[in-house]
DSSP file (Angstrom, degrees, kcal/mol; ACC not computed):
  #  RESIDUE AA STRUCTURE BP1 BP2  ACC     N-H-->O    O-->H-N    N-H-->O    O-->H-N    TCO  KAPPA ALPHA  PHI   PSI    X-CA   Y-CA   Z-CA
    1    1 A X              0   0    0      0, 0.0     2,-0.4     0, 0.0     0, 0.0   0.000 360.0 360.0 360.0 116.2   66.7   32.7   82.5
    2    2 A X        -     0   0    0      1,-0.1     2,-0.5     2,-0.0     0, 0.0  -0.147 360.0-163.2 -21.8  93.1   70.0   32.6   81.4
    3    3 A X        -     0   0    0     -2,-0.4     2,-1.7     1,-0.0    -1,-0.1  -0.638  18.3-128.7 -92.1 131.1   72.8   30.4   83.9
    4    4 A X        -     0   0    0     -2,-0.5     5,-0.1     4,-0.0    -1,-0.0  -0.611  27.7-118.3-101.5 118.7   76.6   30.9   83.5
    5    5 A X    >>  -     0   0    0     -2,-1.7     4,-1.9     1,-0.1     3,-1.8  -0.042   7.4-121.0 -48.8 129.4   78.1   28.3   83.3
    6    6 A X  H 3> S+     0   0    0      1,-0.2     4,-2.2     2,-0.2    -1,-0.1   0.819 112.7  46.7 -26.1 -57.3   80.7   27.0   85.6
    7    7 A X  H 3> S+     0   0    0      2,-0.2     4,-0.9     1,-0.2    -1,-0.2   0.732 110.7  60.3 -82.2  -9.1   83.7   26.7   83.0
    8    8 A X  H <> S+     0   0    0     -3,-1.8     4,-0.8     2,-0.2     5,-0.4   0.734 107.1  39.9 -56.2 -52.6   82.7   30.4   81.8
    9    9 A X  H >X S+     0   0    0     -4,-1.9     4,-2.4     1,-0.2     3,-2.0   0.919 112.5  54.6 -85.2 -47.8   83.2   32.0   84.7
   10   10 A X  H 3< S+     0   0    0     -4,-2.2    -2,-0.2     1,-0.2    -1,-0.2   0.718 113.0  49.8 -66.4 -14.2   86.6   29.8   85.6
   11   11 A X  H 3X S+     0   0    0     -4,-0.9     4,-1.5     3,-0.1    -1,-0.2   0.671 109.6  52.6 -67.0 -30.6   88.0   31.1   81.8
   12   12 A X  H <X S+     0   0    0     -3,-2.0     4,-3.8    -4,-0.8     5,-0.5   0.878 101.5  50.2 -81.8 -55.0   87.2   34.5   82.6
   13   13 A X  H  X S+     0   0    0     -4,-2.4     4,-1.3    -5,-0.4    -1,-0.2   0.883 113.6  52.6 -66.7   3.1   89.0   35.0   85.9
   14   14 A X  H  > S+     0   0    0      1,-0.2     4,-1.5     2,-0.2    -2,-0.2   0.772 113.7  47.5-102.7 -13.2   92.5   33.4   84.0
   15   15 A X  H  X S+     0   0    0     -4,-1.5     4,-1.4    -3,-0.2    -1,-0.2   0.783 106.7  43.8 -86.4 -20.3   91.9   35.6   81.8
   16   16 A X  H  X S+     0   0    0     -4,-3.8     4,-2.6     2,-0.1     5,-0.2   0.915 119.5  55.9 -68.3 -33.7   91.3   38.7   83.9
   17   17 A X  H  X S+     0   0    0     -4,-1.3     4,-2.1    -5,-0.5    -2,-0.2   0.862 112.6  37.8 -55.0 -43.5   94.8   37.1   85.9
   18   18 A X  H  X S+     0   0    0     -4,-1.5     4,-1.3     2,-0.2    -1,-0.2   0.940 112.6  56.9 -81.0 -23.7   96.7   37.0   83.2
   19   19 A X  H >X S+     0   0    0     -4,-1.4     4,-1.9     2,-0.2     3,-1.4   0.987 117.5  37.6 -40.2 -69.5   95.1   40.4   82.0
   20   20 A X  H 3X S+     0   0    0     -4,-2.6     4,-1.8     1,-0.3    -1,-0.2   0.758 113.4  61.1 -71.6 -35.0   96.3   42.0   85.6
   21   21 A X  H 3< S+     0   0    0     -4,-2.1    -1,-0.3     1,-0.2    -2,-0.2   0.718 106.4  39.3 -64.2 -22.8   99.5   40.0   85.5
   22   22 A X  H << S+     0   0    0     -3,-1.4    -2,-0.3    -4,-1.3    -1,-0.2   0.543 116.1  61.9-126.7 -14.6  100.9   41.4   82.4
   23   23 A X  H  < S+     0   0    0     -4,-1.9    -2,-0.2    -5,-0.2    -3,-0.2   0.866 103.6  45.6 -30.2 -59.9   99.3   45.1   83.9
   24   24 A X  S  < S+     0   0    0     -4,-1.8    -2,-0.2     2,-0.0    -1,-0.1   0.711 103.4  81.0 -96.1   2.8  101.2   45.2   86.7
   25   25 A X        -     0   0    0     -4,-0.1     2,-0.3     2,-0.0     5,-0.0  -0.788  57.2-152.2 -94.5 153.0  105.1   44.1   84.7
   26   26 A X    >   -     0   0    0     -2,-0.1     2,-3.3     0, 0.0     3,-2.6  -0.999  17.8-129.0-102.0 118.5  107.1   46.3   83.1
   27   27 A X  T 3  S+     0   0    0      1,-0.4    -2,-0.0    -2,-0.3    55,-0.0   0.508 111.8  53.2 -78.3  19.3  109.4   45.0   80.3
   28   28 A X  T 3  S+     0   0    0     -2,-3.3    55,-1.1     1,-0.1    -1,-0.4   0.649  94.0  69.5-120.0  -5.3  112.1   46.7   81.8
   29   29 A X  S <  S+     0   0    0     -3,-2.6    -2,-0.2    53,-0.2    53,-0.1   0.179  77.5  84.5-110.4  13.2  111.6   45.1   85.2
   30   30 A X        +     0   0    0     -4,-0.4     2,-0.4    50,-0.1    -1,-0.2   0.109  62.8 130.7 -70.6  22.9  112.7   41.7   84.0
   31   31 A X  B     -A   81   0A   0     50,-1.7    50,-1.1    -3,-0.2     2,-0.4  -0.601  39.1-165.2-101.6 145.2  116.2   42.6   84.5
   32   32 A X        -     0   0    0     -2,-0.4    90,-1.0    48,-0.2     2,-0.3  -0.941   2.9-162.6-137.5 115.1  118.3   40.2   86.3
   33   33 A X  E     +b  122   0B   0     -2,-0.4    42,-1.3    88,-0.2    43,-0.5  -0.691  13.7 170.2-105.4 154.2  122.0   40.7   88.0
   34   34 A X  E     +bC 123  74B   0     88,-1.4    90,-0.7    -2,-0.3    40,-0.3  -1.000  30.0 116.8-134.9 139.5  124.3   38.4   88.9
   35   35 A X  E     - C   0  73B   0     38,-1.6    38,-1.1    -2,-0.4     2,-0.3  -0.977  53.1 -72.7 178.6-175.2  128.0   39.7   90.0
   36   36 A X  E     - C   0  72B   0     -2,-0.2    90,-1.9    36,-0.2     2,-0.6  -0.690  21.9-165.5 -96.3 136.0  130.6   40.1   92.7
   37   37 A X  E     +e  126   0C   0     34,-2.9     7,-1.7    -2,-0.3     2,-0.3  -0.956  21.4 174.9-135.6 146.1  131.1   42.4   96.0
   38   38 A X  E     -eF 127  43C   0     88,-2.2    90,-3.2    -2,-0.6     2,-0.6  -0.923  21.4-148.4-116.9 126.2  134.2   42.4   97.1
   39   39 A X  E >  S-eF 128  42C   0      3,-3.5     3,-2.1    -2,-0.3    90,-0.2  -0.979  81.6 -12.7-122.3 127.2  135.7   44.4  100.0
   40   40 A X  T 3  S-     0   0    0     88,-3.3    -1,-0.1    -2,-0.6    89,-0.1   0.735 127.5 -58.3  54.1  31.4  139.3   45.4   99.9
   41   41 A X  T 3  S+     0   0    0      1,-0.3     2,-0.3    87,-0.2    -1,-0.2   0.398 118.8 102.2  89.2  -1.1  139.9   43.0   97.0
   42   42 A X  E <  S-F   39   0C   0     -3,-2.1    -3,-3.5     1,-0.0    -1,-0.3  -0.923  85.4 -94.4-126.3 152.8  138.7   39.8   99.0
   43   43 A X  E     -F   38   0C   0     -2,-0.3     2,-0.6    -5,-0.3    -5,-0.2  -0.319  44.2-104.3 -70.2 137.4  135.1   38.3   98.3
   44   44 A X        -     0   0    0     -7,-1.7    27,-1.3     1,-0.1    26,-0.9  -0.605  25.0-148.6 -64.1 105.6  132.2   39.6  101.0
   45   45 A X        -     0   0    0     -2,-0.6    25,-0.6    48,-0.4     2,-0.2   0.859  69.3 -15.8 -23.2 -70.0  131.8   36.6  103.1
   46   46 A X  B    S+G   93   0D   0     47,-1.3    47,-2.3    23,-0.2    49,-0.2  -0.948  74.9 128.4-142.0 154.9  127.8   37.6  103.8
   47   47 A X        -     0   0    0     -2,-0.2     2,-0.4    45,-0.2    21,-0.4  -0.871  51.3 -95.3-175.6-141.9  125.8   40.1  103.4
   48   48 A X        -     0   0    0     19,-0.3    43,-2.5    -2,-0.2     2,-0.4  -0.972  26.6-157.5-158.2 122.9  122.3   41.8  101.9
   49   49 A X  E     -IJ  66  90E   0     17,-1.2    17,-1.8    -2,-0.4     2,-0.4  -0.873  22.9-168.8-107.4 125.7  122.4   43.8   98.1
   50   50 A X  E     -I   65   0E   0     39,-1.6     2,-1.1    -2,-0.4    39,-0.4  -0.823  10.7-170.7-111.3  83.4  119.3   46.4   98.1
   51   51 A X  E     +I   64   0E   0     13,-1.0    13,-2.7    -2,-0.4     2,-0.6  -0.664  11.3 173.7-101.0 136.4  118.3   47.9   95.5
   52   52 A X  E     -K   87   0E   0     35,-3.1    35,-1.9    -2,-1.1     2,-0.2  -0.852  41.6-109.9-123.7 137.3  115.6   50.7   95.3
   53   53 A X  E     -K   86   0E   0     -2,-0.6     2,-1.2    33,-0.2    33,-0.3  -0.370  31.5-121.2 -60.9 142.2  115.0   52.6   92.1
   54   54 A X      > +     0   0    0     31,-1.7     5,-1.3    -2,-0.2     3,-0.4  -0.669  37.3 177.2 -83.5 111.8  116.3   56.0   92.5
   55   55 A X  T > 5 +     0   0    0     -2,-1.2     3,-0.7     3,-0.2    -1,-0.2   0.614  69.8  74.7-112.9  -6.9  112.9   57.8   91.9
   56   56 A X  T 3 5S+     0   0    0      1,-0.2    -1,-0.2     2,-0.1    -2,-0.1   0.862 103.3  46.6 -58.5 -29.2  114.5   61.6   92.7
   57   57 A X  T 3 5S-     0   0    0     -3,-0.4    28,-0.2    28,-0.2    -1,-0.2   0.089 137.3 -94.3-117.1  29.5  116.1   61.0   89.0
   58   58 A X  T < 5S+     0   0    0     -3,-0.7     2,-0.9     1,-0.2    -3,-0.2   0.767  80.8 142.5  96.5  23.6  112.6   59.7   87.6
   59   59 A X      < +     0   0    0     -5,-1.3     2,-0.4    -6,-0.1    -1,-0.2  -0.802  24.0 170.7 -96.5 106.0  113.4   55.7   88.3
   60   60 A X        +     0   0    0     -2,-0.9     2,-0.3    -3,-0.1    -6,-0.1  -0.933  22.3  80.7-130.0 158.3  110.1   54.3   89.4
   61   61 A X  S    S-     0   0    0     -2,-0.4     2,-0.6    -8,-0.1    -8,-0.1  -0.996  77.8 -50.6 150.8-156.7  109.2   50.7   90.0
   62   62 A X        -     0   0    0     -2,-0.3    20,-0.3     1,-0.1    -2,-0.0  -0.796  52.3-123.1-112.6 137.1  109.7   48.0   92.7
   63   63 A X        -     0   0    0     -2,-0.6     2,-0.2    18,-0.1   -11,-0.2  -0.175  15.3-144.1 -61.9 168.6  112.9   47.1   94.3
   64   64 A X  E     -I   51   0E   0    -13,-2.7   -13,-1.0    15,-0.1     2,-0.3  -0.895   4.3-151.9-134.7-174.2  114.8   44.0   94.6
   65   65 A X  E     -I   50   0E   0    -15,-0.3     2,-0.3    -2,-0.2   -15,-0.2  -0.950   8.3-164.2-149.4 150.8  117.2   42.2   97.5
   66   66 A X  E     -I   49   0E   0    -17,-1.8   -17,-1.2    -2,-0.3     9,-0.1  -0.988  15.8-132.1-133.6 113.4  119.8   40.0   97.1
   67   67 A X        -     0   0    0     -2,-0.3     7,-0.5     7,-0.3     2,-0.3  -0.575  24.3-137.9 -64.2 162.5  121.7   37.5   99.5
   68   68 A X  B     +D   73   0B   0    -21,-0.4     2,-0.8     5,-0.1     3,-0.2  -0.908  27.5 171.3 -79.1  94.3  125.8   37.6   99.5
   69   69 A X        -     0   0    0      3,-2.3   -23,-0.2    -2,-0.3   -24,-0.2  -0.647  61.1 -17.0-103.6  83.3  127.0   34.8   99.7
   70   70 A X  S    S-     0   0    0    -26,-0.9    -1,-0.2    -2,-0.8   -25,-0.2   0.416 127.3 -50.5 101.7  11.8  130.9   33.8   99.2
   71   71 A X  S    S+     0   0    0    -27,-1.3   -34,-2.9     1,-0.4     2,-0.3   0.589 125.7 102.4  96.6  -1.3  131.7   37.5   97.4
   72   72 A X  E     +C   36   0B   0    -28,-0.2    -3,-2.3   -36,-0.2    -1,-0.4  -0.879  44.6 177.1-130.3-172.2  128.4   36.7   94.9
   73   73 A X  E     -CD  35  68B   0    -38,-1.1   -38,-1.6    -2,-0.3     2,-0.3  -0.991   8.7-170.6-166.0 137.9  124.6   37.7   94.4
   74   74 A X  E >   -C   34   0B   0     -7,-0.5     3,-0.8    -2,-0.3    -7,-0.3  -0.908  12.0-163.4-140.9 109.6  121.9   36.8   91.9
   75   75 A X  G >  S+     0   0    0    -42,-1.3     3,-4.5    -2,-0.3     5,-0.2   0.618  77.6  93.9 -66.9  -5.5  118.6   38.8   92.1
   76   76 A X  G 3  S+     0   0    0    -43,-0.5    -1,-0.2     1,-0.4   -42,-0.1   0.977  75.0  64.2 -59.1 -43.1  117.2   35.8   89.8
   77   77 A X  G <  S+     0   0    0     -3,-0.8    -1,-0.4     2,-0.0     2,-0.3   0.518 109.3  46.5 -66.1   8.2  116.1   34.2   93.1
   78   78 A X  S <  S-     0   0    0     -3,-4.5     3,-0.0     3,-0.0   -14,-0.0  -0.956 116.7 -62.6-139.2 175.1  113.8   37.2   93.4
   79   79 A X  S    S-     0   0    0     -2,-0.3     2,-0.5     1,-0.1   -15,-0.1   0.618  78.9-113.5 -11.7 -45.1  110.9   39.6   91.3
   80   80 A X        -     0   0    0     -5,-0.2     2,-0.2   -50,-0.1   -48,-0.2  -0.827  38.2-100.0 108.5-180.0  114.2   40.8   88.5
   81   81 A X  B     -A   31   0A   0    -50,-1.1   -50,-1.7    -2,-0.5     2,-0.6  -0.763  19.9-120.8-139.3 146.5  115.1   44.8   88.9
   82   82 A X        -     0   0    0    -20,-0.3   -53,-0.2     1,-0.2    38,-0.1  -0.975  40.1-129.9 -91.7 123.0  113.9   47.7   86.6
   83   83 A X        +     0   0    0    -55,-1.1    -1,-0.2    -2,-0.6    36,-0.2   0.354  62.4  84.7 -39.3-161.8  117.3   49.3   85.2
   84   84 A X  S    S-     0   0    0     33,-2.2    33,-0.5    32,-0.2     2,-0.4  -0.352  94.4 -24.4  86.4 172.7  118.0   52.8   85.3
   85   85 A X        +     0   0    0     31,-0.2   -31,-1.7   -28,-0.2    31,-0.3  -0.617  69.9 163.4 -76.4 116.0  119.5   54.8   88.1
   86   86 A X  E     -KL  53 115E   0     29,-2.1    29,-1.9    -2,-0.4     2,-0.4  -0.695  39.9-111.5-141.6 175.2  118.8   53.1   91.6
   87   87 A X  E     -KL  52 114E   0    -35,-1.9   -35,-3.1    -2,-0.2     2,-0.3  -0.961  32.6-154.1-115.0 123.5  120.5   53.6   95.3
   88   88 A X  E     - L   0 113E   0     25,-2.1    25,-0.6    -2,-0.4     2,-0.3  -0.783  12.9-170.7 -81.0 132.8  122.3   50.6   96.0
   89   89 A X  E     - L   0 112E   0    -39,-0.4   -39,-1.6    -2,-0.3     2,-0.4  -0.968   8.7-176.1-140.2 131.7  122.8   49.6  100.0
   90   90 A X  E     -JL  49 111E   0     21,-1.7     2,-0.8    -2,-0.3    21,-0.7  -0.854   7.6-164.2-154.5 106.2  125.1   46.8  100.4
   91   91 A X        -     0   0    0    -43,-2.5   -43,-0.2    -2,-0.4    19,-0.1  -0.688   8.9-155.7-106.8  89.4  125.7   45.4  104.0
   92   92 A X        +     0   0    0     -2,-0.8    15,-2.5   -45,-0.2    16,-1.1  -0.357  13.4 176.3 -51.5 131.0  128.9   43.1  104.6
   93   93 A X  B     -GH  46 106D   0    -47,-2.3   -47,-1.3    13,-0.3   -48,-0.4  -0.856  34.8-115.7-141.2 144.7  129.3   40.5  107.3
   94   94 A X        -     0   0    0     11,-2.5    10,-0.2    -2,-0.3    11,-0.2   0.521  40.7-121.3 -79.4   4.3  132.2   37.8  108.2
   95   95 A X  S    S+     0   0    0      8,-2.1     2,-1.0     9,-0.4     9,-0.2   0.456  73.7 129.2  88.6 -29.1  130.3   34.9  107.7
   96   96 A X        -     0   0    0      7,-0.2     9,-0.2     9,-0.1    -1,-0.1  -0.401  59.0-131.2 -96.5  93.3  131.0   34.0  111.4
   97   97 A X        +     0   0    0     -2,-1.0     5,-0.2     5,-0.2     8,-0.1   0.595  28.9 179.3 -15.4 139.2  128.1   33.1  113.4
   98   98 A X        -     0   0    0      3,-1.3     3,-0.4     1,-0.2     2,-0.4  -0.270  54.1 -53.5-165.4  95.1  128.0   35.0  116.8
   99   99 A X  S    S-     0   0    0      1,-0.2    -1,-0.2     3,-0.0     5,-0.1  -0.700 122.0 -17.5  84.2-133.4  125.1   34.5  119.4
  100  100 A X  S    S+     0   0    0     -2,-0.4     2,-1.8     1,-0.2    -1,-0.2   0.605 117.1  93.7 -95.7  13.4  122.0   35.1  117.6
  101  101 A X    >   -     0   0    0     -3,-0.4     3,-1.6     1,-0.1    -3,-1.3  -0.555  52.1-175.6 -80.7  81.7  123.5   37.0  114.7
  102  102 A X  T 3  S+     0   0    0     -2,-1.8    -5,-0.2     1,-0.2    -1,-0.1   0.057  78.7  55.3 -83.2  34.6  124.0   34.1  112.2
  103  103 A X  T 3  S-     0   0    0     -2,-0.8    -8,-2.1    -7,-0.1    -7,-0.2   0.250 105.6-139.3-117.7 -13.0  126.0   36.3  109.2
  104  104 A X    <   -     0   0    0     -3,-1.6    -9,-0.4    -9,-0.2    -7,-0.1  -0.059  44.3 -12.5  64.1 179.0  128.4   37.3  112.1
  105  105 A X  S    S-     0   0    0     -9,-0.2   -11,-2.5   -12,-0.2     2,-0.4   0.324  70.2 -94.9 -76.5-165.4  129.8   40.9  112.4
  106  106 A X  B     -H   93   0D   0    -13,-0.2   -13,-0.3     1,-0.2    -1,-0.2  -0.637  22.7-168.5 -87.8 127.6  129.8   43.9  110.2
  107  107 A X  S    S-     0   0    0    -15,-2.5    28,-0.8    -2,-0.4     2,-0.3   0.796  83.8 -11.6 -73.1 -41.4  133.5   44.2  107.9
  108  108 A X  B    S-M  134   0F   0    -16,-1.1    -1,-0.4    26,-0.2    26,-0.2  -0.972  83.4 -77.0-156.3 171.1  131.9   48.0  107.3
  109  109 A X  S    S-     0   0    0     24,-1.3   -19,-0.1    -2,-0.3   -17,-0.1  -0.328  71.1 -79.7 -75.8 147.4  129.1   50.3  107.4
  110  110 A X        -     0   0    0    -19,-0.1     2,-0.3     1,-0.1   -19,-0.2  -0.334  42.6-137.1 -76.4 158.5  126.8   49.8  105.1
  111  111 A X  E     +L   90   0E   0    -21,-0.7   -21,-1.7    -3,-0.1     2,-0.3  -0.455  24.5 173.7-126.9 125.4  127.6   51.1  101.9
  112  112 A X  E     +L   89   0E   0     -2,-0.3     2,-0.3   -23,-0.2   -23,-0.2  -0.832  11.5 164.0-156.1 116.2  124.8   53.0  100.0
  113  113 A X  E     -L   88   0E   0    -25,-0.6   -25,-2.1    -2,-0.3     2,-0.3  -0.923  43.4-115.9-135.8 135.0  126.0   54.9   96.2
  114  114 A X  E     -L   87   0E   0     -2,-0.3     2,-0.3   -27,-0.2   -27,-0.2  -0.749  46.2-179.6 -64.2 129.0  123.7   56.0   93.5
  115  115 A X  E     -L   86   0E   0    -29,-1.9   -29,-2.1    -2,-0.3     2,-1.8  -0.981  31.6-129.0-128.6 139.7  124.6   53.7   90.2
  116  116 A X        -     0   0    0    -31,-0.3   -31,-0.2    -2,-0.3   -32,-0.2  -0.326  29.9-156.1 -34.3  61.3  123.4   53.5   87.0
  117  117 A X        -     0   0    0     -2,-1.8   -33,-2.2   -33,-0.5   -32,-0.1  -0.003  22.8 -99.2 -77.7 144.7  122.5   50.0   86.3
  118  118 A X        -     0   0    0    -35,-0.2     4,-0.1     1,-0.1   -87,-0.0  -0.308  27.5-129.4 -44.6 146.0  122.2   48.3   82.6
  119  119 A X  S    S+     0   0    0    -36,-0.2     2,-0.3     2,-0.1   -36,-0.2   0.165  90.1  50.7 -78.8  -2.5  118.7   48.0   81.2
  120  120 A X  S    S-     0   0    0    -38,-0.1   -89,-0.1   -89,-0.1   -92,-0.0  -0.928 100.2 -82.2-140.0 174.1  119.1   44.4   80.4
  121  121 A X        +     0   0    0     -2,-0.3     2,-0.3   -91,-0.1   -88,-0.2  -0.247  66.9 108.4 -69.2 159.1  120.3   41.3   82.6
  122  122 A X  E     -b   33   0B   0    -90,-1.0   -88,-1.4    -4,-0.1     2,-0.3  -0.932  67.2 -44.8-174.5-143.5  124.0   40.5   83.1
  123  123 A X  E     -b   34   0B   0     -2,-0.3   -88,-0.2   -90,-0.2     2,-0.2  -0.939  45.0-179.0-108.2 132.3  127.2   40.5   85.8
  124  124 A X        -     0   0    0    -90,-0.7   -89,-0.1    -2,-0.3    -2,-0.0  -0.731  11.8-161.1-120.6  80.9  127.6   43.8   88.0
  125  125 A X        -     0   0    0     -2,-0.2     2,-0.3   -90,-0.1   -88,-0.2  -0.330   1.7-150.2-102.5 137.8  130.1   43.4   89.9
  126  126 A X  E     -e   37   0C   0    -90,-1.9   -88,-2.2     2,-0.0     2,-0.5  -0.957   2.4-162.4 -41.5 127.8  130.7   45.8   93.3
  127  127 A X  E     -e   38   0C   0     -2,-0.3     2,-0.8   -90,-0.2   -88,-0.2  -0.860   4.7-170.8-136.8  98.1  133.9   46.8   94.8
  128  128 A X  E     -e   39   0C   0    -90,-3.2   -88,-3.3    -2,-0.5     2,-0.4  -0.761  16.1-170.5 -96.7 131.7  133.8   48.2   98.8
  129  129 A X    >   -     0   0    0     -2,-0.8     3,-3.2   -90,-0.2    -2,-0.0  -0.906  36.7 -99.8-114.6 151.3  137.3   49.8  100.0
  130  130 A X  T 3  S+     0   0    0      1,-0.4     4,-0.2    -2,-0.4    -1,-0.1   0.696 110.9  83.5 -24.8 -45.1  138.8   51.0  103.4
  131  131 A X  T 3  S+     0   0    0      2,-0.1    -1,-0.4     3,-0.0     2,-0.1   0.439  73.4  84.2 -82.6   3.0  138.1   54.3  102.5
  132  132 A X  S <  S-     0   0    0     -3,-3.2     2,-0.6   -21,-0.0   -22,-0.1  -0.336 103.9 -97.4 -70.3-175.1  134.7   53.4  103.8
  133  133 A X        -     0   0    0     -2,-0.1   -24,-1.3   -24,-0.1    -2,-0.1  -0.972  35.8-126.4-114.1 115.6  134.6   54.0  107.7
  134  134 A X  B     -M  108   0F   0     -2,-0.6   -26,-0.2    -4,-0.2   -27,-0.1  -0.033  36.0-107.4 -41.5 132.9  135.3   50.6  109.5
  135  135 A X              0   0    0    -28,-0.8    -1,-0.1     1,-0.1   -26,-0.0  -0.316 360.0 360.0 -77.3 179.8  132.4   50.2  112.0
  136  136 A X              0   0    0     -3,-0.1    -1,-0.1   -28,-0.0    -2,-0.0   0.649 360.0 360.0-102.9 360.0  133.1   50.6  115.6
């Protein structure tokens, strides 16, 4: 009777891992932004960047999130972005702690625009203006 050997089977499941790893990426979901949001011209204290692939205009994949920290954001700290058209939601805070809210309150309602984003990494910069409705 035939045995399999110990180091047999432990070659075969890294290769079925890497098999299934390189299955489930897309070479378009390596994309990585790094950039500014700004409100009224002054950097977004804190805040939360969303992005969901817009999948009404054929955009399918996984989303990302982004902290805001000081007016910037880098998805590199998370999974990377597929380009393509996505819905952006982008929620600004003053930065000053209050009770158990530790981003402090809202500057606006959050902000959510269909954009186009680049197919490869770079800076994308986001620009929120009054002509949003101040929250209440």
């Amino acid at each position: 009777m035939n045995q399999v050997r110990p180091i047999s089977i432990a070659v075969a499941v890294s290769l079925l891992f890497c098999l299934a790893a390189a299955g489930c990426s897309s070479g378009d979901s390596n994309v990585h932004l790094t950039g500014h949001v700004t409100y009224d011209g002054q950097p977004v204290p804190r805040g939360t960047i969303t992005f969901s692939p817009d999948t009404r205009q054929g955009n399918a994949g996984h989303g990302s999130k982004a902290i805001i920290t000081n007016g910037t954001y880098t998805t590199r700290e998370s999974f990377g972005l597929v380009g393509g058209p996505h819905v952006i939601r982008i929620e600004g805070f003053d930065g000053i702690a209050h009770g158990d809210n530790l981003d402090g309150r809202l500057l606006f309602r959050p902000h959510e625009e269909s954009y186009d984003l680049p197919m490869e990494s770079g800076e994308y910069d986001f620009e929120i203006s009054t002509r949003e409705t101040k929250p209440r």
